[in-house]
Every structure is written in structure tokens, then in C-alpha cells.
C-alpha positions in Angstrom: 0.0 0.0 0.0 2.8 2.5 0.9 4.7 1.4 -2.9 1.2 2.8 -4.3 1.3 5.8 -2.2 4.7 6.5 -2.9 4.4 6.0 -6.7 1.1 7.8 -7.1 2.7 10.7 -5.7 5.7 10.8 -7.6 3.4 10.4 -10.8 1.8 13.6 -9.6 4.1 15.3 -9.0 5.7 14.7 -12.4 2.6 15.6 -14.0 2.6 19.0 -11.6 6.3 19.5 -13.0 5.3 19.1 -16.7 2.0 21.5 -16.0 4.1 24.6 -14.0 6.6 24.4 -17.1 4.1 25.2 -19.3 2.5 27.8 -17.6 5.9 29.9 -17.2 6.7 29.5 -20.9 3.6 30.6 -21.4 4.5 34.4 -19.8 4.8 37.2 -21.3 8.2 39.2 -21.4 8.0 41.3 -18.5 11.6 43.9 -19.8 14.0 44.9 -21.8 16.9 42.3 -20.7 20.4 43.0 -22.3 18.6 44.5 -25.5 18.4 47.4 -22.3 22.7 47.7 -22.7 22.8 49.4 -26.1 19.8 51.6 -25.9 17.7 49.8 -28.6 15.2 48.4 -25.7 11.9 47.6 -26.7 9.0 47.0 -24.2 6.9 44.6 -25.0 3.2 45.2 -23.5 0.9 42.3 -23.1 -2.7 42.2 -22.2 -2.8 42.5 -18.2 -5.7 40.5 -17.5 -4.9 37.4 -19.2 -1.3 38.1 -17.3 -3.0 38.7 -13.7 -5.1 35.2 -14.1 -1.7 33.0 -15.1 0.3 34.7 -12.8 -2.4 33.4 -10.0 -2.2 29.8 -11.6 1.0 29.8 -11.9 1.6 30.4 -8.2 -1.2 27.7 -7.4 0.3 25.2 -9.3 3.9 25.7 -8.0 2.4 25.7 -4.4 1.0 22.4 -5.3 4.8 21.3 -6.4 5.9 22.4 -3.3 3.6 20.2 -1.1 4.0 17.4 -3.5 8.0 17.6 -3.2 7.5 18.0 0.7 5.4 14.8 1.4 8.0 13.0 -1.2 10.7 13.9 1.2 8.8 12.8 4.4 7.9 9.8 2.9 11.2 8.7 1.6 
């Protein structure tokens, strides 16, 4: 029963891994970066409120990584 537990977790929390990649590939450029060094920065504007809502999943979902990868290391 514990092999399941420990398995099914790990699954999820691959899963979770996968997910919270996507979602911060999925931002936005938020500056100039070097391009900022020889003057020639550009800023790139985005709609906010598409931004504001993946910003808040994005934090959900790496909250959800975090608990995932603290039960892994009490169960292990």
C-alpha cells in the first residue's frame, strides 16, 4: 500500500512538474533584458488580464509542487 502511495505521488508530482513548465513558458516578457545595454530596448506590452489570471495559476500550481515535493521527502 505505501509502494502505491509513494508511486502515485511521484506520478503527480511529475505531472505538476510538466504543468508549472508550461504555464511559465507561457509568460509574457516582463523587460528589456540585455537588449536594455545598447539603448535599442523595446517594451513589450501584453494584455494585463490574461497576465494577472496565469500569474495566479502559476503560483497555485507551484504551491501544489511544493507540497508534493514535501510529502516526497517525508515519505522517503
Amino acid at each position: 500500500m505505501i509502494d502505491f502511495f509513494k508511486s502515485a505521488i511521484l506520478l503527480f508530482e511529475v505531472g505538476v512538474a510538466i504543468l508549472l513548465i508550461a504555464l511559465i513558458l507561457l509568460h509574457g516578457p516582463k523587460g528589456e533584458g540585455l537588449g536594455s545595454i545598447g539603448g535599442e530596448a523595446r517594451l513589450f506590452t501584453s494584455p494585463q488580464g490574461s497576465t494577472s489570471g496565469l500569474t495566479r495559476l502559476t503560483a497555485y500550481v507551484a504551491g501544489v509542487f511544493i507540497l508534493l515535493a514535501l510529502l516526497m521527502g517525508i515519505f522517503w
